[in-house]
mmCIF file as Biopython writes it, N, C-alpha, C and O atoms, coordinates in Angstrom:
data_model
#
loop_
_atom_site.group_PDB
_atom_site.id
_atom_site.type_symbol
_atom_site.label_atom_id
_atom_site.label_alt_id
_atom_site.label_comp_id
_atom_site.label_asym_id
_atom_site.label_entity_id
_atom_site.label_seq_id
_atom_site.pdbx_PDB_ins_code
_atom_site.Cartn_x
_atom_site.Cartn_y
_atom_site.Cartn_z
_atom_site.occupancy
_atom_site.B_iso_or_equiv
_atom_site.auth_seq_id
_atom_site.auth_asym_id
_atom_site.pdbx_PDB_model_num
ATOM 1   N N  . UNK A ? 1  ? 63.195 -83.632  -25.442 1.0 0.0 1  A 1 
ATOM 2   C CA . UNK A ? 1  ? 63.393 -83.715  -26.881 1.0 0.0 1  A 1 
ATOM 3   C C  . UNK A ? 1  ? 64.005 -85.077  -27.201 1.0 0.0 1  A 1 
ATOM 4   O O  . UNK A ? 1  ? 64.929 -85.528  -26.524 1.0 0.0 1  A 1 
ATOM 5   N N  . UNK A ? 2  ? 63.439 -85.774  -28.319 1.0 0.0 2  A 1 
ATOM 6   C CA . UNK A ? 2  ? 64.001 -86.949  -28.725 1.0 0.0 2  A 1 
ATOM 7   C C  . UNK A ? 2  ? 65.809 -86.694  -29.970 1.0 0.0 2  A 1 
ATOM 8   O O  . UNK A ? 2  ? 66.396 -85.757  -30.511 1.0 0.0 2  A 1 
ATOM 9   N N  . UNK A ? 3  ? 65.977 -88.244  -29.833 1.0 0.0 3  A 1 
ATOM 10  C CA . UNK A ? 3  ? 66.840 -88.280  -30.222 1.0 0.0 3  A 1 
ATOM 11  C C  . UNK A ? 3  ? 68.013 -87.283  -30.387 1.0 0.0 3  A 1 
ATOM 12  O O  . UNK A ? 3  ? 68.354 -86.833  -31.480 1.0 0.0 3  A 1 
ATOM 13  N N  . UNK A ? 4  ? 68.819 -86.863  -28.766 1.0 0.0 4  A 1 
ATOM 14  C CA . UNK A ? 4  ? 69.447 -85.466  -28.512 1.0 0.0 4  A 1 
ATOM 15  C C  . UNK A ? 4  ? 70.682 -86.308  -29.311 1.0 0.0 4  A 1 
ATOM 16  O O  . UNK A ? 4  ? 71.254 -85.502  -30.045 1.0 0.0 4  A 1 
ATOM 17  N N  . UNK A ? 5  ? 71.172 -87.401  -29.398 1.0 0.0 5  A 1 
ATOM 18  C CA . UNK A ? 5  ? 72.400 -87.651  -29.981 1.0 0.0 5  A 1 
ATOM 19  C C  . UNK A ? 5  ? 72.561 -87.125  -31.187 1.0 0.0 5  A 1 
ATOM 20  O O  . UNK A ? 5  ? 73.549 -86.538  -31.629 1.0 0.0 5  A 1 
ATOM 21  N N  . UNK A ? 6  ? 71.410 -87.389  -31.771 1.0 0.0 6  A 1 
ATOM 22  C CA . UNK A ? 6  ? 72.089 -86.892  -33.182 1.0 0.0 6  A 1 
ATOM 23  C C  . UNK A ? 6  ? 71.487 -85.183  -33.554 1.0 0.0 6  A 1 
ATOM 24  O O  . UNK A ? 6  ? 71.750 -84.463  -34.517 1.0 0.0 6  A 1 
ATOM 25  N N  . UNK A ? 7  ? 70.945 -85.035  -32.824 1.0 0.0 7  A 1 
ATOM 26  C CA . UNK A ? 7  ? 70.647 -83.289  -32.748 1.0 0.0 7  A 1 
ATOM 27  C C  . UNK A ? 7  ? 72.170 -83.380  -32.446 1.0 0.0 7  A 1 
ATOM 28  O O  . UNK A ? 7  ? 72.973 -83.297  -33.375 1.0 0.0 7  A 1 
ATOM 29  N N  . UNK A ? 8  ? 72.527 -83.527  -31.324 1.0 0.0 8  A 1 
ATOM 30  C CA . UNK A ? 8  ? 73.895 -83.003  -30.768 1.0 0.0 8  A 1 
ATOM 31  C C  . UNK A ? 8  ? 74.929 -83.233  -31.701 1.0 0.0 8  A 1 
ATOM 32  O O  . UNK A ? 8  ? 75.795 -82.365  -31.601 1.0 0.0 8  A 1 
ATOM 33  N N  . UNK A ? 9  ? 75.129 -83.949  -32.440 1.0 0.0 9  A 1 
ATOM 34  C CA . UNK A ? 9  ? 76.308 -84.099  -33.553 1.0 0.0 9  A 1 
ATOM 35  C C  . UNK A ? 9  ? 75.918 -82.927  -34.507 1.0 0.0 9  A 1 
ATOM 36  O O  . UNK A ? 9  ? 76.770 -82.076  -34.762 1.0 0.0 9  A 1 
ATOM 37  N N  . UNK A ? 10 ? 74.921 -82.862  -34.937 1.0 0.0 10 A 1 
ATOM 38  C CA . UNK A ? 10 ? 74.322 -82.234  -35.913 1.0 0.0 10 A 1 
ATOM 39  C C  . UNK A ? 10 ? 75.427 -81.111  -35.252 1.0 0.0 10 A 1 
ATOM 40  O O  . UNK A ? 10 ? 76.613 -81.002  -35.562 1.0 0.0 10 A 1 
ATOM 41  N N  . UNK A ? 11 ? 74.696 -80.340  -34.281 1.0 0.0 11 A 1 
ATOM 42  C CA . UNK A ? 11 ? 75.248 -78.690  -33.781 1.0 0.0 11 A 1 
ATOM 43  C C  . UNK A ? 11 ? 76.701 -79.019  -33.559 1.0 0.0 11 A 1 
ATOM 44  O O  . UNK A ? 11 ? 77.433 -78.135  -34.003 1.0 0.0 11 A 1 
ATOM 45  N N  . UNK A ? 12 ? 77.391 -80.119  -32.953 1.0 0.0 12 A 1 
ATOM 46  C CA . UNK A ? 12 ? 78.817 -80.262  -33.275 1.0 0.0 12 A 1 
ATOM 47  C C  . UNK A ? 12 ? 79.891 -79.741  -34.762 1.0 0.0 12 A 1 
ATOM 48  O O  . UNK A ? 12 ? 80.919 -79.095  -34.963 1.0 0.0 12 A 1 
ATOM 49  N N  . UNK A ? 13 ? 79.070 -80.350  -35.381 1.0 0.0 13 A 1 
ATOM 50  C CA . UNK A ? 13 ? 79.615 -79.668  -37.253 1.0 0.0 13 A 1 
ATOM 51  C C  . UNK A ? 13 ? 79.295 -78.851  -37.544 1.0 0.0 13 A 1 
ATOM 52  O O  . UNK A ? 13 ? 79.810 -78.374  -38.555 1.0 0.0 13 A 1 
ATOM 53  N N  . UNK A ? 14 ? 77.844 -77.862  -36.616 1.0 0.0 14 A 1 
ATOM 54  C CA . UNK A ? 14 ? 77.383 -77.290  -37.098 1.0 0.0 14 A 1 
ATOM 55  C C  . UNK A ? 14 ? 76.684 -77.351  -38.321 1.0 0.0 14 A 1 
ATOM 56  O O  . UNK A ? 14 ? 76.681 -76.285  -38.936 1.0 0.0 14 A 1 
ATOM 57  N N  . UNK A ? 15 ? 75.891 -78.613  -39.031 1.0 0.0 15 A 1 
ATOM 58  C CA . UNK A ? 15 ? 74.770 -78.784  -39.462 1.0 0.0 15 A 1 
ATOM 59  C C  . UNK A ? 15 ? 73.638 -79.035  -38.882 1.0 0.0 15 A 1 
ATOM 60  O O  . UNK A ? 15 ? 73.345 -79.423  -37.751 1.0 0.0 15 A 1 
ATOM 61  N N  . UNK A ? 16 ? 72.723 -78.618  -40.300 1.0 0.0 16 A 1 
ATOM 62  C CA . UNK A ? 16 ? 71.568 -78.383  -39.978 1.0 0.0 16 A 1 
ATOM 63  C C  . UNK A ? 16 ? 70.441 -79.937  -40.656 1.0 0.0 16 A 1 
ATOM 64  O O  . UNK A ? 16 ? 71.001 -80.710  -41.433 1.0 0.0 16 A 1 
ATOM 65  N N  . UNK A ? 17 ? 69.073 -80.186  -40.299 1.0 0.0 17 A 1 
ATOM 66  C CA . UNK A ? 17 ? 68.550 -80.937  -40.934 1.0 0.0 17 A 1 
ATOM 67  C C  . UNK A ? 17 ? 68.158 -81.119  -41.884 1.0 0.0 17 A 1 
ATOM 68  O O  . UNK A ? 17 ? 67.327 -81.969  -42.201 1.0 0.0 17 A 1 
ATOM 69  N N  . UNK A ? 18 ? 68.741 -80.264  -42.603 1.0 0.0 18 A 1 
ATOM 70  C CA . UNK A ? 18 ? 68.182 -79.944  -43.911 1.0 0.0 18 A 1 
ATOM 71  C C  . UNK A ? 18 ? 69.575 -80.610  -44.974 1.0 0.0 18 A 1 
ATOM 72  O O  . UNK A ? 18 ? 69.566 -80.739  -46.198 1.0 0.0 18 A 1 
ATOM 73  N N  . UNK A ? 19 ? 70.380 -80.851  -44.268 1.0 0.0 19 A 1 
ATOM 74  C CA . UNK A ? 19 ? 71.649 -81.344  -44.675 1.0 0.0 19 A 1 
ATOM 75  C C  . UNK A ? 19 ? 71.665 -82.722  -44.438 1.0 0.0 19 A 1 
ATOM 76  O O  . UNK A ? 19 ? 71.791 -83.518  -45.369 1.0 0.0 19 A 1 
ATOM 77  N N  . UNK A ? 20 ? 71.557 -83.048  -43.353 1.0 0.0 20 A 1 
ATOM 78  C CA . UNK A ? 20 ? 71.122 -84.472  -43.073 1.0 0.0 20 A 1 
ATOM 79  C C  . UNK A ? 20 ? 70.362 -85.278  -43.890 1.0 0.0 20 A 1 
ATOM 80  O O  . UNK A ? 20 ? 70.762 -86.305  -44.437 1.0 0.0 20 A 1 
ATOM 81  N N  . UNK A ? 21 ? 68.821 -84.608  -43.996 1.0 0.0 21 A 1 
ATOM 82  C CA . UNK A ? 21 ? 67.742 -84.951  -44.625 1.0 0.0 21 A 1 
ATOM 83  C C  . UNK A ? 21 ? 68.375 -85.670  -46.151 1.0 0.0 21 A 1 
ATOM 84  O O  . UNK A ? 21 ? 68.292 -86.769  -46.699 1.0 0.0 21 A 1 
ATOM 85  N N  . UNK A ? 22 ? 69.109 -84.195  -46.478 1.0 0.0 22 A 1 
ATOM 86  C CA . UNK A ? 22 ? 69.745 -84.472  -48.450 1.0 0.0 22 A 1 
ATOM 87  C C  . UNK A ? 22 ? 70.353 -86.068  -48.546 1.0 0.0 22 A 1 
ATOM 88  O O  . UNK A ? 22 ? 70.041 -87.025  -49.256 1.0 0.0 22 A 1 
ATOM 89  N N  . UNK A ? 23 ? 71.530 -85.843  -47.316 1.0 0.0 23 A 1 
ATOM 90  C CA . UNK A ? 23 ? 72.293 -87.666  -46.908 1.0 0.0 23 A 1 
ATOM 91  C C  . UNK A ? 23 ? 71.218 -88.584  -47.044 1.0 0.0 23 A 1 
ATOM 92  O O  . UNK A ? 23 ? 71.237 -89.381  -47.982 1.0 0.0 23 A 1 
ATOM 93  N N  . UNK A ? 24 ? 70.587 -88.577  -46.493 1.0 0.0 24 A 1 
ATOM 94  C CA . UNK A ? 24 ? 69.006 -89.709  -46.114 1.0 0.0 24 A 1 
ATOM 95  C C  . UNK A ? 24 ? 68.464 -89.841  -47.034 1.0 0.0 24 A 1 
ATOM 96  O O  . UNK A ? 24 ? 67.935 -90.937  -47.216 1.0 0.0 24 A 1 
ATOM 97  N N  . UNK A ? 25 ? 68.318 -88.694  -48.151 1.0 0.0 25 A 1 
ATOM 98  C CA . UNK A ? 25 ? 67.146 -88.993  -49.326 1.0 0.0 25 A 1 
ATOM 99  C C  . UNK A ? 25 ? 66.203 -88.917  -49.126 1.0 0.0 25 A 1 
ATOM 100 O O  . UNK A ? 25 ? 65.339 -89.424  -49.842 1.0 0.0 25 A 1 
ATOM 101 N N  . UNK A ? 26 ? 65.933 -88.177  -47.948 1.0 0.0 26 A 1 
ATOM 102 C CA . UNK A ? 26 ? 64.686 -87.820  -47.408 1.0 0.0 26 A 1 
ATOM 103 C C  . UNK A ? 26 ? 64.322 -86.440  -47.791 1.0 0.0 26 A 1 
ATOM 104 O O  . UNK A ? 26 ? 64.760 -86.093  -48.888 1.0 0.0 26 A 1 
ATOM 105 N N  . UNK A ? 27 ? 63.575 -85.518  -47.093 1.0 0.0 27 A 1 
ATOM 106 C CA . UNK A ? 27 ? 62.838 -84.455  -47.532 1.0 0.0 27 A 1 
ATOM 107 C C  . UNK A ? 27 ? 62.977 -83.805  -46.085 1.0 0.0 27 A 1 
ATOM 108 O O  . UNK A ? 27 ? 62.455 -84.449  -45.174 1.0 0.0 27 A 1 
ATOM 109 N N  . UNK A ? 28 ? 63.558 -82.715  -45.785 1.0 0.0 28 A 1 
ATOM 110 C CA . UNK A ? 28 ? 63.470 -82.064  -44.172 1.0 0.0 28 A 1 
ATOM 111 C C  . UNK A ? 28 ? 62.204 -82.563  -43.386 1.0 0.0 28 A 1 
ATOM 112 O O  . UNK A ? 28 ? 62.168 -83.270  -42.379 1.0 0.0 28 A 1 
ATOM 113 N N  . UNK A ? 29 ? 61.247 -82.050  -44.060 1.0 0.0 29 A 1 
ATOM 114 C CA . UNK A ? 29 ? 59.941 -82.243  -43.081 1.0 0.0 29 A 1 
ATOM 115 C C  . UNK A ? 29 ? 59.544 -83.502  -42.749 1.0 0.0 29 A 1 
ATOM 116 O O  . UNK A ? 29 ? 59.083 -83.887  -41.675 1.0 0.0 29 A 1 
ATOM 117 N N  . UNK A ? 30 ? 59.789 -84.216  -43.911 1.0 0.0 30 A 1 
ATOM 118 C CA . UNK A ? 30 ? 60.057 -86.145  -43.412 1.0 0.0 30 A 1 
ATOM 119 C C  . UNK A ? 30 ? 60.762 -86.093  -42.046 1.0 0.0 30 A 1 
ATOM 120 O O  . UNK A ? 30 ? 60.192 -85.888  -40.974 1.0 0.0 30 A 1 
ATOM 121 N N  . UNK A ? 31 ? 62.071 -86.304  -42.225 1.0 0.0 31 A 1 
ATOM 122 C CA . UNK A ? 31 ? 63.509 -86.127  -41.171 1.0 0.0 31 A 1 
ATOM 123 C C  . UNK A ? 31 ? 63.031 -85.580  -39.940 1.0 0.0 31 A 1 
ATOM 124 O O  . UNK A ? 31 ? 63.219 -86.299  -38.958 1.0 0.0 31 A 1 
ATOM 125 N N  . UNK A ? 32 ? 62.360 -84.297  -39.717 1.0 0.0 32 A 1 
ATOM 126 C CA . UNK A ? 32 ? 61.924 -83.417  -39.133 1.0 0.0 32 A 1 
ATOM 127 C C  . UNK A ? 32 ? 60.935 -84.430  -37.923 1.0 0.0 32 A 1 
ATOM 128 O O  . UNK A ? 32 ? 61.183 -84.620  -36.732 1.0 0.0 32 A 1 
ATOM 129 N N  . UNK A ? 33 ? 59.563 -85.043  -38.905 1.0 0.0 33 A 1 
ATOM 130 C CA . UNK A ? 33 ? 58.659 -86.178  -38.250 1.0 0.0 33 A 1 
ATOM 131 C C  . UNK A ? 33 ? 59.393 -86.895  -37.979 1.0 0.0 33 A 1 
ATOM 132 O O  . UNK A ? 33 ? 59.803 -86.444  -36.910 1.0 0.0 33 A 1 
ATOM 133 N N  . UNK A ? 34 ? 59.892 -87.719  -38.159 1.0 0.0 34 A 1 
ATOM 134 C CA . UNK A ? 34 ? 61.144 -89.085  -37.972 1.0 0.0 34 A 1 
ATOM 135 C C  . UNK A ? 34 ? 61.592 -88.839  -36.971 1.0 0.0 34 A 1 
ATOM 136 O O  . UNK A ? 34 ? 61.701 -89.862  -36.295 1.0 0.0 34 A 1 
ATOM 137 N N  . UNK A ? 35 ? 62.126 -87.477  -36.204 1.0 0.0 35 A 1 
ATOM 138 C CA . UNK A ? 35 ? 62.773 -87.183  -35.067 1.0 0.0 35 A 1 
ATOM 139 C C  . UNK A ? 35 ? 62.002 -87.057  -33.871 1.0 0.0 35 A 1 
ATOM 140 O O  . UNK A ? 35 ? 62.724 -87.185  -32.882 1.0 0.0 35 A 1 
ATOM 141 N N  . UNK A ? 36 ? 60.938 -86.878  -33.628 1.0 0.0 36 A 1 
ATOM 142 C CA . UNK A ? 36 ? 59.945 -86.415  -33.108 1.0 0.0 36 A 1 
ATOM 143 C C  . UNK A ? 36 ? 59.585 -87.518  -32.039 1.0 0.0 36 A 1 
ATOM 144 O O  . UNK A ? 36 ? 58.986 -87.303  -30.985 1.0 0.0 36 A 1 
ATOM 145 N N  . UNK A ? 37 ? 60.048 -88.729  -32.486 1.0 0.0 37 A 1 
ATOM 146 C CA . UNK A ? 37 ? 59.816 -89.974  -31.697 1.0 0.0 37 A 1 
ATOM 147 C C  . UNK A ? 37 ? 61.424 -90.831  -31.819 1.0 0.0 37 A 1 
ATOM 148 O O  . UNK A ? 37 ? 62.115 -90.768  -32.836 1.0 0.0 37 A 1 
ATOM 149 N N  . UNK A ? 38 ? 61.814 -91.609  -30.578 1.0 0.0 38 A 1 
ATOM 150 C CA . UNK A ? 38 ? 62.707 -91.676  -30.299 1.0 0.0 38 A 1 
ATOM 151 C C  . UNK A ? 38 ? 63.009 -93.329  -31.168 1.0 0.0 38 A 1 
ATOM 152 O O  . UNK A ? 38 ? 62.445 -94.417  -31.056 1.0 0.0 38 A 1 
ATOM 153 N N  . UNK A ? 39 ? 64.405 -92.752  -32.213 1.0 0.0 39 A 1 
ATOM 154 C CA . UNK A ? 39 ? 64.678 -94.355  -32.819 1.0 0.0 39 A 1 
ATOM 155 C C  . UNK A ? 39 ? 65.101 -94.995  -32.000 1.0 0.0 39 A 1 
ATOM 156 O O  . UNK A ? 39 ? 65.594 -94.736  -30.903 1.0 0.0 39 A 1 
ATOM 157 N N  . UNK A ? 40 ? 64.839 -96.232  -32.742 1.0 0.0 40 A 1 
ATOM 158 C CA . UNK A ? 40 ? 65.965 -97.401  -32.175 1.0 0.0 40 A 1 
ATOM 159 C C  . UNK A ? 40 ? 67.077 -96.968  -31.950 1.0 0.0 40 A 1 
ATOM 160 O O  . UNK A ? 40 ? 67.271 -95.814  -32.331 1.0 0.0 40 A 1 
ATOM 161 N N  . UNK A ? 41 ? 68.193 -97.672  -31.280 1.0 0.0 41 A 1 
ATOM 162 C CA . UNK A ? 41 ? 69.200 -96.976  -30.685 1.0 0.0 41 A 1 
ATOM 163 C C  . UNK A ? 41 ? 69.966 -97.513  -32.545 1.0 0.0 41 A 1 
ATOM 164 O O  . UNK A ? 41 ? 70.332 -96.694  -33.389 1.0 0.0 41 A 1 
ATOM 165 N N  . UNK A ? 42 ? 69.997 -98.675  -32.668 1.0 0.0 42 A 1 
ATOM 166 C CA . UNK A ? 42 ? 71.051 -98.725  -33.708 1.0 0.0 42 A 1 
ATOM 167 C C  . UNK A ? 42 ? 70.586 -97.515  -35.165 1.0 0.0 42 A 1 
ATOM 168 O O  . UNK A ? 42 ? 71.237 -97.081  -36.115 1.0 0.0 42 A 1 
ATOM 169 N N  . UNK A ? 43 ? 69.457 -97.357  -34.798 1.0 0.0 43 A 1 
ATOM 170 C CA . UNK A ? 43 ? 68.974 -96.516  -36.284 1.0 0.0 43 A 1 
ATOM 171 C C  . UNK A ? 43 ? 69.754 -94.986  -35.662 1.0 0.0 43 A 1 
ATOM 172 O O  . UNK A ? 43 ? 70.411 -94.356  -36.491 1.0 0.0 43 A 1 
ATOM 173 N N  . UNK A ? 44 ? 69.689 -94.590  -34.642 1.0 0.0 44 A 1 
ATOM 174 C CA . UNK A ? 44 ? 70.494 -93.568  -34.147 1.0 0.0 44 A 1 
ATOM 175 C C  . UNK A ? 44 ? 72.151 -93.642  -34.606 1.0 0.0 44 A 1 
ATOM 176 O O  . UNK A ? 44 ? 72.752 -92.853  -35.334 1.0 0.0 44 A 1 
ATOM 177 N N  . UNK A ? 45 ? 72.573 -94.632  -34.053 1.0 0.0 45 A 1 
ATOM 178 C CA . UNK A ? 45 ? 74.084 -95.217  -34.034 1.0 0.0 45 A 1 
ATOM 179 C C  . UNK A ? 45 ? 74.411 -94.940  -35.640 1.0 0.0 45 A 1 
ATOM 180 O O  . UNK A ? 45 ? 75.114 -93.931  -35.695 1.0 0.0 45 A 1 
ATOM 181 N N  . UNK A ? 46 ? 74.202 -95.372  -36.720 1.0 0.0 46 A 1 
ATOM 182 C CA . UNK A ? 46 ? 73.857 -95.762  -38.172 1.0 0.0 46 A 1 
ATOM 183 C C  . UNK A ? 46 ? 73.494 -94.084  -38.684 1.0 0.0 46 A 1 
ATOM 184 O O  . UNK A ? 46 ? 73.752 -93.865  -39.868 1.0 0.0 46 A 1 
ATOM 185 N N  . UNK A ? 47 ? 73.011 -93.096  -38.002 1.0 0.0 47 A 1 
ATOM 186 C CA . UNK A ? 47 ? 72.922 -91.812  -38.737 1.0 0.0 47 A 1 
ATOM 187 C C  . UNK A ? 47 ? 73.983 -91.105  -38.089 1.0 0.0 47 A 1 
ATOM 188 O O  . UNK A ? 47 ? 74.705 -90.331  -38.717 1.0 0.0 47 A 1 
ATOM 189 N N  . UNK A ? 48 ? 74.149 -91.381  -36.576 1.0 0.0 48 A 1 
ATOM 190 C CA . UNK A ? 48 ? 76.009 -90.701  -36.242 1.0 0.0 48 A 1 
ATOM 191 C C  . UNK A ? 48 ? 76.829 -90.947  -36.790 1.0 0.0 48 A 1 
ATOM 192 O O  . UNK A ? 48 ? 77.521 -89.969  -37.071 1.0 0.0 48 A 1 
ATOM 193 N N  . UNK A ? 49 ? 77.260 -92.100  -37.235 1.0 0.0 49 A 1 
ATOM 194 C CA . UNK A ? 49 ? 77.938 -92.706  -38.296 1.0 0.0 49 A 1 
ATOM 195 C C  . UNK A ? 49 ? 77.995 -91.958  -39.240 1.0 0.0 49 A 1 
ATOM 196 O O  . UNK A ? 49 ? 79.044 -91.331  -39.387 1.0 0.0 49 A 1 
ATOM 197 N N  . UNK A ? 50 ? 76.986 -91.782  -40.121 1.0 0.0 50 A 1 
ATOM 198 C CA . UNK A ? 50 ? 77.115 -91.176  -41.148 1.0 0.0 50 A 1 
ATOM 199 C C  . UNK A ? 50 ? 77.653 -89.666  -41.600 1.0 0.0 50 A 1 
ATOM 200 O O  . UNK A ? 50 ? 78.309 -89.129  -42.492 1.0 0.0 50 A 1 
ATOM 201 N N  . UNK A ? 51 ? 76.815 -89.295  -40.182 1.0 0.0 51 A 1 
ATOM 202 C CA . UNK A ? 51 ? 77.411 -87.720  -40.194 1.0 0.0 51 A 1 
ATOM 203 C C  . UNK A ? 51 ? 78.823 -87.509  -39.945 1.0 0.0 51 A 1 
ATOM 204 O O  . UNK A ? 51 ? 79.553 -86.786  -40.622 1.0 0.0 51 A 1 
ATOM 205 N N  . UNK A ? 52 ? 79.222 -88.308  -38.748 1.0 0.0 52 A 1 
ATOM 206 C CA . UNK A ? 52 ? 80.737 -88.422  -39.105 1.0 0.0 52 A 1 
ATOM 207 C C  . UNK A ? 52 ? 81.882 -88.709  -40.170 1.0 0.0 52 A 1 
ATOM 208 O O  . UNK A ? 52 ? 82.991 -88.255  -40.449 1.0 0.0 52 A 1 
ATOM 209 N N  . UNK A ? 53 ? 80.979 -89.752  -40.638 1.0 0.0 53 A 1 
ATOM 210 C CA . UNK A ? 53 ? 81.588 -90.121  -42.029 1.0 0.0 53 A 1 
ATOM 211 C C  . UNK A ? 53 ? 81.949 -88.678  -42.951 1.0 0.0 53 A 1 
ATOM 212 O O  . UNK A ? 53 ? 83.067 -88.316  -43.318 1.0 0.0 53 A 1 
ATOM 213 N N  . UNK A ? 54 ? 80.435 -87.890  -43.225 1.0 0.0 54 A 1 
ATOM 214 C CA . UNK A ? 54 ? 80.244 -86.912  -44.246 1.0 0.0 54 A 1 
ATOM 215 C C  . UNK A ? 54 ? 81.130 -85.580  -43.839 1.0 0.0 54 A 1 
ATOM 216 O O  . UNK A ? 54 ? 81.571 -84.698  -44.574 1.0 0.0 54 A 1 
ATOM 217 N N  . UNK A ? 55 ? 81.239 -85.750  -42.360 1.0 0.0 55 A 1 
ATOM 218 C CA . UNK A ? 55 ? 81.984 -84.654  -41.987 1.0 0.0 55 A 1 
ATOM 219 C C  . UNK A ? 55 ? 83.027 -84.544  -41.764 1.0 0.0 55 A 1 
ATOM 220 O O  . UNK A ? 55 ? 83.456 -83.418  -41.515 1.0 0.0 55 A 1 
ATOM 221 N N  . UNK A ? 56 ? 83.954 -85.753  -41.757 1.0 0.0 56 A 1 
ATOM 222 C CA . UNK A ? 56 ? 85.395 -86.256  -41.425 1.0 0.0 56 A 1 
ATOM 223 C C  . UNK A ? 56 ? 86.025 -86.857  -40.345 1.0 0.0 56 A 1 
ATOM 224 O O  . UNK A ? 56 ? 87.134 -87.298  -40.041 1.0 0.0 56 A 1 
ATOM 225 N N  . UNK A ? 57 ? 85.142 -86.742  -39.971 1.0 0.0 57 A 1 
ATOM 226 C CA . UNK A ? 57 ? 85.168 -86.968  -38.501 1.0 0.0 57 A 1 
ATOM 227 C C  . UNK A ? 57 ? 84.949 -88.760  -38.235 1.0 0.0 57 A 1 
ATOM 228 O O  . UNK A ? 57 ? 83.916 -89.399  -38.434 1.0 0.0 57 A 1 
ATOM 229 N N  . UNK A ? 58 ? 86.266 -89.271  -37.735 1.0 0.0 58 A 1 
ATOM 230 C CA . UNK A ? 58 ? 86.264 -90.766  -37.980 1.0 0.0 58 A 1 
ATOM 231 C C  . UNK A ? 58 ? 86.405 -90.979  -36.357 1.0 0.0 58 A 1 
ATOM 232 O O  . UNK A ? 58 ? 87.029 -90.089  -35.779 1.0 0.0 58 A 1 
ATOM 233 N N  . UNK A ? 59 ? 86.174 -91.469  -35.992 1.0 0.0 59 A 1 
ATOM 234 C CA . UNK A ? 59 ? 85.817 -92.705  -35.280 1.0 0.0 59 A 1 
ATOM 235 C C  . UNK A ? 59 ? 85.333 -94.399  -35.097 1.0 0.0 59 A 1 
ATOM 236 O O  . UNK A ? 59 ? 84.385 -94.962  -35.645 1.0 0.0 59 A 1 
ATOM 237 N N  . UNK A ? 60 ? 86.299 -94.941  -34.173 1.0 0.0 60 A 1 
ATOM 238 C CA . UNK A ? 60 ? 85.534 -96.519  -34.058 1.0 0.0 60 A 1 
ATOM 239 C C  . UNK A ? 60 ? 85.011 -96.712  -33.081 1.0 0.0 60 A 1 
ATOM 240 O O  . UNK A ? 60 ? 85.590 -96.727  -31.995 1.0 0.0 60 A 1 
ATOM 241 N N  . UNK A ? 61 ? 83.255 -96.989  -33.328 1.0 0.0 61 A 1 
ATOM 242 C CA . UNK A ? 61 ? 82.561 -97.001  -32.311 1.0 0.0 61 A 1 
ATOM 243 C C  . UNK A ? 61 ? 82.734 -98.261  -31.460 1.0 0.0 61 A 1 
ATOM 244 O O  . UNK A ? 61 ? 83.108 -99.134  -32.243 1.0 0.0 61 A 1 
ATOM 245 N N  . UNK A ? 62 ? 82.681 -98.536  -30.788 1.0 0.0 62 A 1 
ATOM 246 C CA . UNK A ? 62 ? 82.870 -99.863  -29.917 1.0 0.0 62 A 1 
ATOM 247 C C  . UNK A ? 62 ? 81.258 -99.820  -28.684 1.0 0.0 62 A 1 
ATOM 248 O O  . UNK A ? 62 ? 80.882 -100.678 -27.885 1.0 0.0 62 A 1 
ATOM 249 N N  . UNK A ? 63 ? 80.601 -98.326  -29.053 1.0 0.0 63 A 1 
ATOM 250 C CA . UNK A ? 63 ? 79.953 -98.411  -27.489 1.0 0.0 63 A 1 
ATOM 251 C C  . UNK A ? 63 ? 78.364 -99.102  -28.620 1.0 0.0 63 A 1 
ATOM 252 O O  . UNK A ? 63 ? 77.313 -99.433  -28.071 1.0 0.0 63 A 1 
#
């Protein structure tokens, strides 16, 4: 399965993609395709981010 990082945050907060998707301005089933093939690492990095952001969850990434 692609992009397990941010699946894996996702189930960390316990959200779903359909929550994500709303952040993105995207549409689930968009989000859904989008995942399916593995991003760039920074386009990965840049949506962990975010979810952390949305979820409270702060961190400074350095990696």
């Amino acid at each position: 399965m692609n992009n397990m990082k941010i699946r894996i945050k996702l189930l960390e907060h316990n959200k779903r993609l359909w929550w994500l998707a709303g952040i993105l301005g995207t549409s689930e089933a968009t989000l859904s395709r989008r995942l399916r093939n593995e991003l760039p690492e920074e386009e990965q990095n840049e949506i962990i981010q975010l979810i952390e952001e949305r979820t409270g969850e702060k961190h400074d990434r350095t990696d």
